[in-house]
N, C-alpha and C positions, 0 to 999 in steps of 0.2 A: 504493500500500500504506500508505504513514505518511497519506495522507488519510481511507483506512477506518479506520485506527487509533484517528484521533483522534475521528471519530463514532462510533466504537462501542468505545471504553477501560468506561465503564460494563457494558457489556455483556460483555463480554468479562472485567471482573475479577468480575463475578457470576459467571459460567462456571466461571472458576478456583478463585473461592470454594466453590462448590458442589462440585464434584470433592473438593478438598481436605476437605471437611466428611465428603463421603458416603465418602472414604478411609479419614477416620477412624475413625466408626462403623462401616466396615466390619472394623478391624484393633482395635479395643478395646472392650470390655466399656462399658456405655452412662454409666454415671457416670465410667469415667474417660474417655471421648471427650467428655464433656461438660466437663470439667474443662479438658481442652486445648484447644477449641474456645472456650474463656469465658477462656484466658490467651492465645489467640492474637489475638484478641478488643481483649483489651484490650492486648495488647503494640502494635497494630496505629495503634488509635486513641493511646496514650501518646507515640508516636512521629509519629502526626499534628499531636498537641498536647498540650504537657506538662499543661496541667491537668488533661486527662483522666487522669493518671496519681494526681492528688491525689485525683481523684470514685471511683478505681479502690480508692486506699489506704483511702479510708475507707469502701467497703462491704465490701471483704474482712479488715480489721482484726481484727472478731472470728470471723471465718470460718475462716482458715485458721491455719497456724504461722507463727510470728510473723515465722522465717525469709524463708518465700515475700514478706511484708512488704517485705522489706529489699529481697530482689533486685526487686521491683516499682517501689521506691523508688528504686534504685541505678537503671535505665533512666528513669525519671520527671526522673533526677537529670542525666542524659545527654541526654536532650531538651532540657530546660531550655538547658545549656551549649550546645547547638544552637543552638537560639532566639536562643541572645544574640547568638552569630556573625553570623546570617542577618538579624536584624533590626539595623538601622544604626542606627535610632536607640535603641538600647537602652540604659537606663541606670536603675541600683539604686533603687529605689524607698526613701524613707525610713523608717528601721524605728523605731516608737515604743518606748517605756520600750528601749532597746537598752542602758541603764548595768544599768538591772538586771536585764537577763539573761546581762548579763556577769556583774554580783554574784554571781549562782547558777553560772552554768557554772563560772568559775573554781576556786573549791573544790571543784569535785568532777575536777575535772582534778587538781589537789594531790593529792587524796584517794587518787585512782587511780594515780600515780606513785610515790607514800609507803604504796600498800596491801599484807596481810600477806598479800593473795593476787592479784599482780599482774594474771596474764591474766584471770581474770576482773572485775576491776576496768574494765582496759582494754575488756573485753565490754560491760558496762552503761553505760561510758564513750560506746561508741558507740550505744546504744539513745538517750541523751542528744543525742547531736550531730545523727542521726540526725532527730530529736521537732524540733530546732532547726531544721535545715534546713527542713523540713515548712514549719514558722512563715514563713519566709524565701521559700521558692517561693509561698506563699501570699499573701505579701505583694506578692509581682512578680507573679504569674500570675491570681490573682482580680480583676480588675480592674473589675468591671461588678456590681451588687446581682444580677442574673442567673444568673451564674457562681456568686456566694454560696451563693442557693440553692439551685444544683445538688450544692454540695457538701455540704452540712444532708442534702437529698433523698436522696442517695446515702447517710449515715451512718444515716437514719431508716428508709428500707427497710432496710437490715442487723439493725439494733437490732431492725425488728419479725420480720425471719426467726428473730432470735437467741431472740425472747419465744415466738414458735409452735415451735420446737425444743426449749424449756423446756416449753413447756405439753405436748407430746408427751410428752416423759420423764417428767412428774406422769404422764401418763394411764397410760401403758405400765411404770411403775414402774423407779427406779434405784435401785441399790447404797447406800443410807444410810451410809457411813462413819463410828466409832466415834469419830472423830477429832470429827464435827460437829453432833455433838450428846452431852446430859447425857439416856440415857434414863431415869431414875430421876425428872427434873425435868421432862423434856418425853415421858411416855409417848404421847401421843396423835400424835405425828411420825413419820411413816411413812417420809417422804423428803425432802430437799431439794434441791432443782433445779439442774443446773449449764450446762444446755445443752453451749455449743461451751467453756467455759471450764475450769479445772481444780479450782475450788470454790463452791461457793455465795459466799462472801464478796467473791469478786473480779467474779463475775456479780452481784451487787447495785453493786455500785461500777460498773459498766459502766452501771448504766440510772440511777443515779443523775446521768451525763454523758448520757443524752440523754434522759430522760424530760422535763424542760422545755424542751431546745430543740424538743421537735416539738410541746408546748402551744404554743410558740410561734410555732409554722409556724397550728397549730389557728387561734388570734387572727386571721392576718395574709391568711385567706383568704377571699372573699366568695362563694366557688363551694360549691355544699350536697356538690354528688359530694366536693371536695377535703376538707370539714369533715368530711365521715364519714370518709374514708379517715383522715384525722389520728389520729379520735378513733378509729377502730379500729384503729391504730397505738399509741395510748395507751393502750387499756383491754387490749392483748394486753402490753404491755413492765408497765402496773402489777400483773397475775396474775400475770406470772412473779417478779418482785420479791419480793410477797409470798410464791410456795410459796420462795423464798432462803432464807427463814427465817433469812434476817441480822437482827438486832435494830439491828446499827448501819447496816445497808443500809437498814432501818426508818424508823431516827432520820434518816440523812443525805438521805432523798427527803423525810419530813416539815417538815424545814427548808427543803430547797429550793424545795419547791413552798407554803410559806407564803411565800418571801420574792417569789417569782414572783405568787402572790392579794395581797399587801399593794400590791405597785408595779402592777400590771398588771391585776388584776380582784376587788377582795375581794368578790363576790359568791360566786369559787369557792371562797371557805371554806367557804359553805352546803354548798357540791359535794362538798365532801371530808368533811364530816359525814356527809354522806346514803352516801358511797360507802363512807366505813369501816365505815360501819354494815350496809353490804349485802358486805360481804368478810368482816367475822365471821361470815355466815352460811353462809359456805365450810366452816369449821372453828372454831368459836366457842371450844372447849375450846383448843387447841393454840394459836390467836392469842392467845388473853389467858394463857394459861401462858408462852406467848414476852414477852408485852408486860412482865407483871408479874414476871418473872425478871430483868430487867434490871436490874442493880447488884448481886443476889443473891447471897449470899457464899456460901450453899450449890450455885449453879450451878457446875460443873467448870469453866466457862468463864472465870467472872469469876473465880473462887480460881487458875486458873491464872494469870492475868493478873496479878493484884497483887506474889505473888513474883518474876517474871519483868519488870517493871517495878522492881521496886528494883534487881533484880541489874544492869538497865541502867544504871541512876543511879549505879551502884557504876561501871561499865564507865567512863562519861560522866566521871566526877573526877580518872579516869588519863589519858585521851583525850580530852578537851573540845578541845583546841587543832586538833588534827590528824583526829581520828579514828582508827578501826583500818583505814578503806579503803572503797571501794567495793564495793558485792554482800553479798550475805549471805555469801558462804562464810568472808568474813573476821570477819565477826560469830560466827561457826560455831566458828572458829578460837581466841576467846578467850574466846566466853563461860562455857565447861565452869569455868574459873577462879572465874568470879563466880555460877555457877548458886546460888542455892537451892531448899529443899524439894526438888531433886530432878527439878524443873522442864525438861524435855528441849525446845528452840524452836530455831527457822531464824532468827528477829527477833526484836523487842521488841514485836510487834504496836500499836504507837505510833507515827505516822507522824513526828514532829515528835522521839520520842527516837531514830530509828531514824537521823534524817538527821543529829542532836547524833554519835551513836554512830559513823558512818560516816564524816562528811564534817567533823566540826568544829563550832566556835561561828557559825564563819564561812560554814560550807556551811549551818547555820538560819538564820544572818543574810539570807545571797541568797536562801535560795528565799521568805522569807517578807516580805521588800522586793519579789521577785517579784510574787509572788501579790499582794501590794497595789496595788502597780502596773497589774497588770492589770485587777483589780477597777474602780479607780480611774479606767483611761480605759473603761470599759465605764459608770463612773457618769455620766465627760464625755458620752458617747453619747445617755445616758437623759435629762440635763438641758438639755443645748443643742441636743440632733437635732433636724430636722424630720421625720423621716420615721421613723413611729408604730412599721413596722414592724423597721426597725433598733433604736429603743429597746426593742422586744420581746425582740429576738433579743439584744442587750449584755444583759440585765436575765437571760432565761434562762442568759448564759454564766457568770453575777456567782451564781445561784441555784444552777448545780453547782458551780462550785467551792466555797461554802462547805459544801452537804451533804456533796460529796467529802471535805472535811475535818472535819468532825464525824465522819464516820465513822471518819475517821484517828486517831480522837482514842482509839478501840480496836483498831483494824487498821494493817498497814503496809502501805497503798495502794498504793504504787510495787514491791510484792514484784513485779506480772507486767508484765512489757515491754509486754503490747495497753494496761494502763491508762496505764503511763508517756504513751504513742503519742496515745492517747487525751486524755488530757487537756492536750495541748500542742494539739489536734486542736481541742479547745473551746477554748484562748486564743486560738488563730488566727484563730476564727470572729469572737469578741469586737473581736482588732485590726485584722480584714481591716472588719469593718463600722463601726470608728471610723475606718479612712482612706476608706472610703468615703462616709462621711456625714460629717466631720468633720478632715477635713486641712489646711485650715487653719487650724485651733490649735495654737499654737505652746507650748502652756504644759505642760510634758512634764520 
């Protein structure tokens, strides 16, 4: 009996599998047997091997609630602790810029303990730790350019299911919210697009993190099937960008993908001439009423903004040391005090006053020592790599985080946990392919 067993275990967990599948669908409506089937799926494989649990977090990131995230992470995170058991010779892999991501976490630990609305403090606390970890299992478990890619591949089919579920919503028409748009200034805007996310602005900030890593997957392939799939990967994630009708989701992919054509291919500035030109002919009236509204003091948008930034800066002069906490609810909590005009906000839609307001002098100090840092060894990557297609992929990681932050520079970025998620998601990518192409420099 254990010698059929053992010849026919394949065989026999197909059997099992297949019952179990056809169980399902026989006891649940087809979307959610499908849903079960694709968590059992991947519980299955996570628990095979933890990094499938990473390939797992980053297609379903902008898919589901950020929750189901957590618990996919939390078993990813339990694997992991497996592995280290089982494998004897396991041991921590060295984590680059590690001072300054101490610099950043630190203060917002402070921030969270000293907040005027603790548990939620302690909440986004963990969205943080959480983004951290990620970093860290990636750093242990990616171990091969292979693997890399796997996890790029996984993020880029999502991003493109995310851009064809936007593109559906333009086709089939959504809800245009009063909140996001000036119709007086932009009458020609019918709608703007949010897909699986909760506004246009945080859905532009999302493709702004992956729209040059898959140019960059585009570069690093010499197969014509993979170059279209890429490029039609790309031209489905830049439509839906633009129906965003984010101006700074605008600005922040115009910078990223200049600084991606200056280091990587300035032919495709030509590209991007030719393409803007053929995207105004989407909607000519409404792209250049969005384009040339930017700064407009008569847009509701920017007039909101500028009272709503000083009353921060008022906030910042009693609080610069400490902050008022972690999360918006503590910002919520004092700003009624410093409101002007009337000005009714959840933030400061300022990424960098938002973090001053929250976290300190000290919480800007770390994340933006952060950020250099990582920029920084993705530049080691680009200058001393041999391998063309790792300085691709640093050079794409180095190109969203500045657009990310351009955009910040009108938005609070870090308002929704998938982009927090996300963009620890792109530093990863950044330091997983400087220890893999570049681990022995020591100059850190």
């Amino acid at each position: 009996m254990e010698n059929f067993l053992s010849k026919n275990r394949f065989n026999i967990i197909g059997l099992i599998s297949g019952l179990l599948i056809g169980l399902i669908l026989y006891l649940f409506p087809l979307i959610t047997a499908a849903k079960i089937i694709l968590s059992l799926i991947g519980i299955g494989l996570i628990l095979y091997k933890a990094e499938f649990g990473l390939y797992f977090i980053a297609f379903i990131l902008p898919l589901v609630s950020f929750r189901y995230v957590v618990l996919y992470f939390g078993l990813t995170l339990i694997s992991f602790i497996l592995y280290m058991f089982i494998e004897k010779d396991f041991t921590f892999k060295r984590m680059p810029i590690k001072y300054s991501i101490a610099l950043y976490l630190i203060p917002l630990f402070f921030a969270t303990i000293t907040s005027l609305t603790l548990v939620e403090g302690l909440e986004k606390l963990i969205v943080y730790i959480i983004a951290f970890l990620f970093l860290l299992l990636s750093i242990n478990l990616v171990n091969s350019k292979q693997k890399l890619y796997y996890l790029i591949i996984a993020l880029i089919i999502s991003s493109t299911l995310v851009g064809f579920y936007g593109l559906y919503q333009y086709r089939t028409g959504i809800k245009l919210e009063a909140v996001w748009i000036d119709p007086e200034q932009n009458p020609d805007i019918e709608t703007r697009v949010i897909s699986t996310f909760d506004n246009p602005n945080i859905l532009a900030e999302y493709f702004i993190l992956t729209i040059p890593i898959t140019f960059a997957l585009l570069y690093n392939t010499d197969s014509l099937f993979k170059k279209l799939f890429f490029l039609l990967c790309i031209v489905v994630q830049t439509l839906c960008i633009l129906l965003t009708y984010s101006r700074g989701g605008w600005l922040g992919i115009f910078l990223a993908m200049l600084i991606f054509a200056f280091f990587i291919d300035r032919k495709l500035l030509f590209l991007y001439i030719i393409g803007g030109i053929g995207l105004l002919l989407l909607n000519p009236k409404a792209i250049i009423t969005r384009i040339t509204s930017i700064g407009s003091l008569e847009d509701s948008s920017t007039a909101y903004r500028l009272p709503l930034w000083a009353a921060t800066v008022d906030m910042i002069e009693d609080f610069w040391l400490n902050g008022v906490g972690l999360g918006i609810n503590a910002f919520r909590a004092i700003y009624p005090q410093y409101m002007r005009q009337g000005i009714v906000a959840a933030h400061s839609h300022n990424v960098f006053l938002q973090l001053l307001v929250e976290a300190g002098i000290f919480g800007l100090i770390g994340f933006m020592v952060f950020v250099f840092n990582s920029i920084r060894i993705n530049l080691i990557t680009y200058v001393k790599g041999k391998d063309t297609k790792i300085k691709r992929i640093g050079m794409a990681v180095i190109a969203s985080v500045l657009g990310l932050l351009l955009h910040g520079m009108v938005d609070y970025v870090f308002f929704s946990n998938r982009i927090i998620m996300m963009f620890w998601l792109i530093i990863s990518i950044g330091i997983v392919g400087y220890i893999l192409e570049l681990d022995s420099i020591k100059k850190l």
